[in-house]
TORTIBA-705132 format. One record per atom (N, C-alpha, C): y, z, x. Coordinates in pm, whole numbers, plus 32768, in hexadecimal, padded with zeros to 4 digits. Example, Ala and Ser with C-alpha at 12.3 -4.5 7.8 and 13.67 -1.06 7.14 Angstrom:
7DC7830C8527/7E3E830C84CE/7EB6830C8528/7F1F82C48505/7F9682CA8557/80038313850A/
//
This chain:
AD88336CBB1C/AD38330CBACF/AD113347BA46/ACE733B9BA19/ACD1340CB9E4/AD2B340CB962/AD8B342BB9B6/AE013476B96B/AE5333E0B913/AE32334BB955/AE593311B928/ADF432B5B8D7/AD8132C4B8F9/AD3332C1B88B/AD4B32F1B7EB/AD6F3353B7DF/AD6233CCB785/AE11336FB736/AE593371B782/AEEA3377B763/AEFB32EBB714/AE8F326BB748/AE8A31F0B6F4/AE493213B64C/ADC73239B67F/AD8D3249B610/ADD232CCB589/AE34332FB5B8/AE75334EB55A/AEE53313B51A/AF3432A5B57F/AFA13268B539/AF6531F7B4FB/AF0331AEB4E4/AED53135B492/AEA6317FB40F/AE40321FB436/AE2D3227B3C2/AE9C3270B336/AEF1328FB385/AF8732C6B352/AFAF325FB2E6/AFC331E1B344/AFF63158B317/AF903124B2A3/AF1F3140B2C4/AE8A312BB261/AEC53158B1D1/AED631EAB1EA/AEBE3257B17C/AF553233B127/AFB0321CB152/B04A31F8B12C/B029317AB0BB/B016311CB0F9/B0143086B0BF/AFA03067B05D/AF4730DDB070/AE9730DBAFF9/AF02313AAF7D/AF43317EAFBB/AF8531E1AF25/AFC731B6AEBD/B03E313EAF12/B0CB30E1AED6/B0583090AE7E/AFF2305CAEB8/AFB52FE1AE82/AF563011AE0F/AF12307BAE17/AEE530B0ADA8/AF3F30C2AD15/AFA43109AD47/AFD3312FACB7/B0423095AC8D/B056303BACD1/B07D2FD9ACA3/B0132F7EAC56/AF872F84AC87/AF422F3EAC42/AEFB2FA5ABE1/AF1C2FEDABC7/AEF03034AB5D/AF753028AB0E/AFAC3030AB0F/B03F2FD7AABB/B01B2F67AA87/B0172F33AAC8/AFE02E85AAC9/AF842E86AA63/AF1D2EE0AA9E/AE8E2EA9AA17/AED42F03A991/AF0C2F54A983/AF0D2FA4A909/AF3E2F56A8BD/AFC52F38A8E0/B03F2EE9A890/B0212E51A891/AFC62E2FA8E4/AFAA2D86A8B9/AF202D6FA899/AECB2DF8A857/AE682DF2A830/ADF92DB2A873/ADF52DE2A8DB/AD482DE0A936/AD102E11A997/ACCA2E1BA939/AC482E7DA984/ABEE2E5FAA0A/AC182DD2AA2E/ABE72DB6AAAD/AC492E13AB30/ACE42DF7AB07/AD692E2EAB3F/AD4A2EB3AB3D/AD162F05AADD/AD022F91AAEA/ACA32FB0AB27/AC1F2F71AB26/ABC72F8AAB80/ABE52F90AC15/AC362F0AAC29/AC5D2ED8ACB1/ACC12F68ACD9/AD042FA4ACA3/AD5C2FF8ACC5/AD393065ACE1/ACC430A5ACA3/AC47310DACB7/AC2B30F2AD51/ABE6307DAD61/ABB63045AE00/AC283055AE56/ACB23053AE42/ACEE3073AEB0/ACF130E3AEB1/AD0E3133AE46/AD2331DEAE81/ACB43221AE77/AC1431E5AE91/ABBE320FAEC9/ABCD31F6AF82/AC44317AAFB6/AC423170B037/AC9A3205B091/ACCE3217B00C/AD183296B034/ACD43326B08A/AC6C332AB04C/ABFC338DB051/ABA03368B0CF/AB8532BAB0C4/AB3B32AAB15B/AB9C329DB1DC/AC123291B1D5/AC5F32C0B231/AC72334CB2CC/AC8B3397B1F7/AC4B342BB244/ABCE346EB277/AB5A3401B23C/AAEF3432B28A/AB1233EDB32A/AB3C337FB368/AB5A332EB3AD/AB8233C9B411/AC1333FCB3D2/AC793428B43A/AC2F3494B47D/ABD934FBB3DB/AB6E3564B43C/AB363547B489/AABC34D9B4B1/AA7734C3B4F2/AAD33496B546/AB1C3474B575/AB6F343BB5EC/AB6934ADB631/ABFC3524B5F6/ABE0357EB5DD/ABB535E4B657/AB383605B60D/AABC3670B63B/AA5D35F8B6B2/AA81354BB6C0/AA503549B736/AAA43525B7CE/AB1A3554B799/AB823562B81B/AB8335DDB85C/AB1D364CB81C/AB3136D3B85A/AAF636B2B8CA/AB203708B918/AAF2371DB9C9/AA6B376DB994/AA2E3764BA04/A99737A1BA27/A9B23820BA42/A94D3864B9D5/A9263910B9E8/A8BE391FBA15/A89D39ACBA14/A8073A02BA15/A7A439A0B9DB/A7D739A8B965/A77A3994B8E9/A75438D1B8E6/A7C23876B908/A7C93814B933/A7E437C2B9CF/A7A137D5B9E5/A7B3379DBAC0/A7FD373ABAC7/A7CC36CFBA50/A7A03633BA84/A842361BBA17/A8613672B9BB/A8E23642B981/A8DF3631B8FF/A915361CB8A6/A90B35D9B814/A8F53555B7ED/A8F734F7B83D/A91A3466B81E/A8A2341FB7B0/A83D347DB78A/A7E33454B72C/A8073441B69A/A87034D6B692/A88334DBB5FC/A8E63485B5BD/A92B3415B61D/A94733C2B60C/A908335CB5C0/A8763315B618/A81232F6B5AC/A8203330B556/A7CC337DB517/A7CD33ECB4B3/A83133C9B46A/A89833A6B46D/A9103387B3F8/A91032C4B3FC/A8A632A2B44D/A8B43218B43E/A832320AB3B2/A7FE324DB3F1/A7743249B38B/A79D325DB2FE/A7BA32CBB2C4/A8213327B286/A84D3278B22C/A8BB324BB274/A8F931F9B250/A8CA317DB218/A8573153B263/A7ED30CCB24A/A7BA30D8B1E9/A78F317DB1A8/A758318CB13B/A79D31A8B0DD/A81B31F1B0E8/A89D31A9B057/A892311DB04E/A88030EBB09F/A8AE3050B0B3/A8172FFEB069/A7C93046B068/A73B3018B038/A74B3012AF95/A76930B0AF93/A7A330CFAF12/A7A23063AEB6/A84B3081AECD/A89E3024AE8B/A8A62F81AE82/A8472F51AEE4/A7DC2EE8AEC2/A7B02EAEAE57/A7442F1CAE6E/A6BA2F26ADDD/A7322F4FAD91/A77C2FBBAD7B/A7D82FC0AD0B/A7E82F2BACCF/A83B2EDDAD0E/A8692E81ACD0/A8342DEAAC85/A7BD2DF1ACDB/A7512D7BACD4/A6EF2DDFAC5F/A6ED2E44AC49/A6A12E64ABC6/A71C2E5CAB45/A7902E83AB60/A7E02E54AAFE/A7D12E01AAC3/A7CC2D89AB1D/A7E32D00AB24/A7592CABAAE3/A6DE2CEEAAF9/A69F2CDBAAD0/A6602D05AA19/A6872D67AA10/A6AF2D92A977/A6FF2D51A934/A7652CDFA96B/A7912CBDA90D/A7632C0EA8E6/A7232BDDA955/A6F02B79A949/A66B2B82A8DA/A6472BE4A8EE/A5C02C14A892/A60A2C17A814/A6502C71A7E5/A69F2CA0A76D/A6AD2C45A712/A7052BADA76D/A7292B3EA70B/A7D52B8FA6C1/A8002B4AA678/A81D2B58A5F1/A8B72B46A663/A8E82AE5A686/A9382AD0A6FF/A9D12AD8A6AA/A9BA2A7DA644/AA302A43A5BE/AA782AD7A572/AA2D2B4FA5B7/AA582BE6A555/AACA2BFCA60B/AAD42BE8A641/AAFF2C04A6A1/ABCD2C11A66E/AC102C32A6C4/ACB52C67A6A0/ACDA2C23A718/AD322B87A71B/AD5F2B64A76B/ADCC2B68A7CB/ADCB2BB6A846/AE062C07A86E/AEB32B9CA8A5/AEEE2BF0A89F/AF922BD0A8B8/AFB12BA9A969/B0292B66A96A/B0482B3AA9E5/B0632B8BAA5C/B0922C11AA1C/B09C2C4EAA71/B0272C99AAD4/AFCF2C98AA61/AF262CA9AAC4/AEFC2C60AB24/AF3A2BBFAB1B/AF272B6EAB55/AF802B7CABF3/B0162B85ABD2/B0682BA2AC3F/B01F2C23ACA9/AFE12C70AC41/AFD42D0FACB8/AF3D2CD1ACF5/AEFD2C73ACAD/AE6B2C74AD2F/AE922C12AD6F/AEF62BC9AD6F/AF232B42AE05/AF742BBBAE57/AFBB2C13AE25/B0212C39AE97/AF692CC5AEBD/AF292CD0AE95/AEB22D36AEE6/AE7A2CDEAF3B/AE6B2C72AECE/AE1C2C30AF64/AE542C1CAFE1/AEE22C0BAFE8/AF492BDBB051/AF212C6BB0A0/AF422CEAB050/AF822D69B094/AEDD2DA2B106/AE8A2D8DB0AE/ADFA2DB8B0F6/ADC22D65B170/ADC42CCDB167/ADC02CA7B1B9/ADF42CA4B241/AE5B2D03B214/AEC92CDCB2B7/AE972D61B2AB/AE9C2DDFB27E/AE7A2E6CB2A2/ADED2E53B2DD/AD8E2E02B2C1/AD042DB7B2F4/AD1F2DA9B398/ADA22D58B3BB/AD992D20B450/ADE72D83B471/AE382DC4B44E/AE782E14B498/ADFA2E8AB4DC/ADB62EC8B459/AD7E2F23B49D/ACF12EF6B4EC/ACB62E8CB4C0/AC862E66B522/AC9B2E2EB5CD/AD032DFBB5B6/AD242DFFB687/AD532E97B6B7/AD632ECAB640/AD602F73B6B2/ACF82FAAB6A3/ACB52F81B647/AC312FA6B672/ABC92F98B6D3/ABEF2F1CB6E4/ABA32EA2B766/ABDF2F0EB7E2/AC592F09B7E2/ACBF2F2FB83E/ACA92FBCB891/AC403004B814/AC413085B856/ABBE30AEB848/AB70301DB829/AACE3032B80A/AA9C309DB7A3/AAF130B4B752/AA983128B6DD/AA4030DCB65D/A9EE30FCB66B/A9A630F3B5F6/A9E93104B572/A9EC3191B552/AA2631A4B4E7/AA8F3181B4AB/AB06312EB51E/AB7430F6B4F3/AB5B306AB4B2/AAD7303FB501/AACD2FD4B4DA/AA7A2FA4B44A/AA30301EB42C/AA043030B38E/AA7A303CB34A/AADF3081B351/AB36309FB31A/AB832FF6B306/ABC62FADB35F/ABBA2F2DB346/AB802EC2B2E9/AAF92EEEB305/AAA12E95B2BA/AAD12EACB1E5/AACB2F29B1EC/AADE2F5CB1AE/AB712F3AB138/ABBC2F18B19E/AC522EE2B159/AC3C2E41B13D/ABC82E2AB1A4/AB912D92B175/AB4E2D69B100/AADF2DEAB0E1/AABE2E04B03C/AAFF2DE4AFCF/AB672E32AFE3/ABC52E4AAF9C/AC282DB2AF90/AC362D73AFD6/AC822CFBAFAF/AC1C2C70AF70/AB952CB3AF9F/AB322C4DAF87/AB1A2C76AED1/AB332CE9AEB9/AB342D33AE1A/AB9B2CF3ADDE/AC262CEEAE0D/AC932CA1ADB0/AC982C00ADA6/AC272BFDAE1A/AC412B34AE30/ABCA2B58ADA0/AB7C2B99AD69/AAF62B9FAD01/AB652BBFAC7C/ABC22BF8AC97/AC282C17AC1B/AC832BA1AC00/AC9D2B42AC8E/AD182AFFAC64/ACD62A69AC2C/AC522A7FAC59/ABD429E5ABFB/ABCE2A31AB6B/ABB42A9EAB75/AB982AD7AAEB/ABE82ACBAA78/AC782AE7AA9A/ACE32AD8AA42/AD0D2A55AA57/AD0D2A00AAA3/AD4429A6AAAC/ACCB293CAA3B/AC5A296BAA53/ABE52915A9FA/AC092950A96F/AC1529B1A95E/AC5329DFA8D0/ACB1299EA88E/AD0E29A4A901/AD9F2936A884/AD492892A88B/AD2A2881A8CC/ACDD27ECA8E8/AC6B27C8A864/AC542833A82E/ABF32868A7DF/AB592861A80D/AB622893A85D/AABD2898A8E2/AA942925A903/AAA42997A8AD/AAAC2A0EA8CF/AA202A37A922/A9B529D8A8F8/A9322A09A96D/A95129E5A9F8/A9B929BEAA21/A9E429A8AACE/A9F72A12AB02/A9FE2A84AAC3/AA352AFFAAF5/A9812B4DAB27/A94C2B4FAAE9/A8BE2B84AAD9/A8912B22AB69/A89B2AC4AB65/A81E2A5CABDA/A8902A60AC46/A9082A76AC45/A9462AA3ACC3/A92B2B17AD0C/A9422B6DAC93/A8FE2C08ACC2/A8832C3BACEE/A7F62BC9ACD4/A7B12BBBACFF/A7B12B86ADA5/A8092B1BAD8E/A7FD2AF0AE49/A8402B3FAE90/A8B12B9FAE80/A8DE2BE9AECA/A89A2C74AEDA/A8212C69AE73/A7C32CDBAE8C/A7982CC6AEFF/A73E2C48AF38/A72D2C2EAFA5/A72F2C44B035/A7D92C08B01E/A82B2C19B084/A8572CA6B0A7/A85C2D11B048/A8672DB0B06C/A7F82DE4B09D/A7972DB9B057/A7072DE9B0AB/A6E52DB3B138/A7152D4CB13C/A6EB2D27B1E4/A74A2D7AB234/A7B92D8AB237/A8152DC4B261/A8022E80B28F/A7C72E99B20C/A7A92F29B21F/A7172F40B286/A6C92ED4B272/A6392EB6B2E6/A6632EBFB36A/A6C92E6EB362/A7052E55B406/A7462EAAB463/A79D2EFBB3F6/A7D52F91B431/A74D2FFCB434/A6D33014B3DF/A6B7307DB3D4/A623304CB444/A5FF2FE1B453/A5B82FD3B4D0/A5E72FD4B576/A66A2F88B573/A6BF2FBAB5CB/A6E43058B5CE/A6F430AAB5A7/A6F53153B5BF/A6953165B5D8/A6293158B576/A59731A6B599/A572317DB654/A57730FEB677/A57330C8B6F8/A5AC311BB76D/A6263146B725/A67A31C6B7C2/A64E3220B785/A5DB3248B71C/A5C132E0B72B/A54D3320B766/A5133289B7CA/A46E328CB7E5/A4683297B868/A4DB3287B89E/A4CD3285B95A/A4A63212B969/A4C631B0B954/A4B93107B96B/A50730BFB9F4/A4B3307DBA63/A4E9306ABAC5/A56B2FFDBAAE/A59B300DBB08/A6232F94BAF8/A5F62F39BB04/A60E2EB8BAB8/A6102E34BAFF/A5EE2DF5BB91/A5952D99BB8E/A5652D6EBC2E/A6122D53BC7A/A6612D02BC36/A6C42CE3BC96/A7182D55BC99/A71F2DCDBC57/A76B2E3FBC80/A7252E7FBD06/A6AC2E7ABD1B/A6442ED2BD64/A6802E64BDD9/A6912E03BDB6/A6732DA0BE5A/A70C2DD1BE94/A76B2DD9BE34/A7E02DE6BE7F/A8072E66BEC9/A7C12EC6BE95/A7AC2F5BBED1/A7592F58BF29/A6F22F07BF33/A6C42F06BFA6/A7012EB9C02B/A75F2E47C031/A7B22E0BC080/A8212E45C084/A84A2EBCC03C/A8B32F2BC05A/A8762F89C0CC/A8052FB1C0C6/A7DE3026C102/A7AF2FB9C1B8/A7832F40C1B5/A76D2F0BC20D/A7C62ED1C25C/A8492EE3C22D/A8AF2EA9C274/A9012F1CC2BA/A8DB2F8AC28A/A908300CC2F7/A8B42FFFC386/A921305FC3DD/A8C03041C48F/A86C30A0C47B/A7FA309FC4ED/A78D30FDC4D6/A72B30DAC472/A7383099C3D3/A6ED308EC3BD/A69D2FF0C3E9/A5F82FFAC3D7/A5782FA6C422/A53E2F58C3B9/A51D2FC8C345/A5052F80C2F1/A5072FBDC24E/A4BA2F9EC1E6/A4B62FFDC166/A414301FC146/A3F63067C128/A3523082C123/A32930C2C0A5/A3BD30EAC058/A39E30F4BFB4/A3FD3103BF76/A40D30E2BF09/A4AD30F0BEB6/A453310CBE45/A4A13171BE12/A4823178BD67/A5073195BCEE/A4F4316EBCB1/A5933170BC67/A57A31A1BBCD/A5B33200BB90/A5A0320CBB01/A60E320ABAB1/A63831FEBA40/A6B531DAB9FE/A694326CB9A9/A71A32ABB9B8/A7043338B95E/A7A3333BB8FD/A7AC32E1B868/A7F532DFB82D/A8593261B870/A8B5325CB8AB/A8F231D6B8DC/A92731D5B95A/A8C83266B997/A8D33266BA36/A8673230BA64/A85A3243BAF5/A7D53227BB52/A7C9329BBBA6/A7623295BB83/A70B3308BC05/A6CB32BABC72/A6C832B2BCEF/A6863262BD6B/A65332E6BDCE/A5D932C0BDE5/A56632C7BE3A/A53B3261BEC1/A57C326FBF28/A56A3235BF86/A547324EC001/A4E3321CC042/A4BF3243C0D3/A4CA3199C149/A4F431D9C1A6/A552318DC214/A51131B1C276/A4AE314BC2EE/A4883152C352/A4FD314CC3CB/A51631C7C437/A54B3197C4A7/A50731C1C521/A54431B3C57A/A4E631F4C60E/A5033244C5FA/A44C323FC63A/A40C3306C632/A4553330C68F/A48C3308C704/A4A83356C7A6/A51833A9C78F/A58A3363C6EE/A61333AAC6FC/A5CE343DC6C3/A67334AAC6F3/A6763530C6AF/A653355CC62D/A65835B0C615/A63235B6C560/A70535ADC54C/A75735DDC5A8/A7AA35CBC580/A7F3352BC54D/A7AE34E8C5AA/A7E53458C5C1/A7BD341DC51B/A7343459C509/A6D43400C47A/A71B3443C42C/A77B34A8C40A/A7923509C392/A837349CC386/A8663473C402/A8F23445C40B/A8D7339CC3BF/A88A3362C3DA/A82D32F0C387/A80532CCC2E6/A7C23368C2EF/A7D9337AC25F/A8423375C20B/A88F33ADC25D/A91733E4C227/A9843386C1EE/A95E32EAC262/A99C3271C23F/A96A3249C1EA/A8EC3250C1C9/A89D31F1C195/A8D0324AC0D4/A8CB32B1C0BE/A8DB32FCC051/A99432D8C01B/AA0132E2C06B/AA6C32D1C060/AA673242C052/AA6231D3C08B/AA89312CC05D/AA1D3133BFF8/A9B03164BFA2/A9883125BF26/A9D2316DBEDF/A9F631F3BEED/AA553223BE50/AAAC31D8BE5C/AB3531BBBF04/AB9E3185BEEE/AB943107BE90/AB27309CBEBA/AB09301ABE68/AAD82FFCBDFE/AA7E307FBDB2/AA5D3049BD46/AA9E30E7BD01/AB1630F0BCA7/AB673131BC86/AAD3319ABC09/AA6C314ABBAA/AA053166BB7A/A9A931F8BBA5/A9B031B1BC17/A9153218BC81/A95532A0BC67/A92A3310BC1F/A9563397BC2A/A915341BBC92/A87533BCBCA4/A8203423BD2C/A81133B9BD60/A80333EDBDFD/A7BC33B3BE3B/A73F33F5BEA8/A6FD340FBEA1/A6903439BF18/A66833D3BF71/A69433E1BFEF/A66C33A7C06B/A61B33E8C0CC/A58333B6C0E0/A54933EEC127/A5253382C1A1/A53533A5C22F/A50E337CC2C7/A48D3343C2DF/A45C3307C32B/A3DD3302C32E/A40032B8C3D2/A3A132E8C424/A37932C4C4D3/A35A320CC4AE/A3AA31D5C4E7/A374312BC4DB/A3073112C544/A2AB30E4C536/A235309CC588/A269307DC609/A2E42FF8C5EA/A32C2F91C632/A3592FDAC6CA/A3712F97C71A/A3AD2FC6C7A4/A42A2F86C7D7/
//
């Protein structure tokens, strides 16, 4: 599970880092030679995705290592840690753009502007095309393998197409002769990057607190552990999420009369069908308890 964890999240961000490089220096082509500065900006923003990539792959990384001395419980935190990391590039480059955007609405003087060429135009429809699908791609493997950080990283290529849809109003309002469309676009997609970066960086902070699972995850672990023989009843479950595993805490009433061998063989079921079923659960502690019942 582990190992294929690790093995998704390096080939998307491979594929990430490949297709943010081609697309950068084409749209930095684009803006030079067809004169705009929205296109060059926009081209900056992708090969800044370059960089959140590799924070992505470390933290993957350093939280696929197996458990040491020094770590019991595993790495799966510093995963967060690169989601966070990421939410706040992603915050960034936000406010970056919505203060741009806002300087120039202030500024005025719209008519001094250099109306940018077609080909600026061609490179932010084919970004928007290219980011968006790098958007769904890496998001269902992200879903797929539950990482956080893959899924900032996503969001992130979503930025980025939401930046050229702000370039392709911009230039397109330019030849139109509307050059302030570019400014009040860039403003709404300020927005939309900031909510985005909220959503990843409250989601991390959330698996970095020991936060119980969900009521209907708890109920189904508990009708896992009750559908083994021997067990009577459940008398406490506790569950904590440590990065995008689970830790479970559970105690299981059976008769007091059996052996300690018989209650240890009980346990034993009861510990094996929740890892087998919920692929997530990485501990489990099962503790016995004498049932009342007769």
């Amino acid at each position: 599970m582990e190992n294929n964890f690790e093995k998704v999240a390096m080939k998307v961000s491979f594929v990430s880092i490949v297709t943010n490089v081609i697309l950068s220096v084409f749209k930095l082509f684009a803006g030079i030679f067809a004169h705009s500065g929205a296109m060059v900006s926009d081209a900056i923003h992708s090969a800044s995705d370059v960089f959140s990539t590799f924070v992505v792959i470390i933290g993957i990384k350093i939280s696929s290592k197996e458990s040491d001395k020094e770590h019991p419980y595993g790495h799966e935190r510093m995963e967060c840690v690169a989601a966070i990391v990421l939410a706040t590039i992603l915050g960034i480059t936000g406010l970056g753009i919505g203060s741009s955007a806002a300087e120039k609405l202030i500024a005025g003087h719209y008519e001094t502007l250099v109306v940018p060429g077609t080909l600026a135009l061609i490179a932010a429809i084919l970004s928007i095309v290219v980011k968006e699908a790098m958007f769904w791609y890496t998001r269902i493997h992200a879903k797929r393998i539950d990482s956080g950080a893959l899924m900032a990283d996503a969001w992130h290529h979503r930025s980025d197409a939401l930046s050229s849809v702000g370039a392709l109003i911009g230039i397109g309002g330019a030849q139109f002769g509307f050059p302030v469309m570019d400014a009040i676009a860039s403003l709404v997609i300020c927005i939309f990057i900031l909510k985005a970066a909220y959503d990843i960086f409250k989601d991390a902070i959330s698996k970095m607190v020991d936060r119980a699972c969900d009521e209907e995850t708890e109920e189904q672990l508990k009708n896992c552990a009750l559908a083994q023989d021997g067990v009577l009843g459940i008398d406490l479950l506790h569950t904590r999420t440590f990065g995008n595993k689970i830790y479970v805490d559970i105690e299981i009433s059976a008769d007091g009369s059996m052996s300690l061998f018989e209650a240890h063989n009980i346990a034993e079921q009861v510990h094996d069908s929740i890892e087998q079923s919920f692929p997530k659960v990485k501990h489990i502690m099962v503790h016995v308890n004498p049932s009342e019942h007769k």
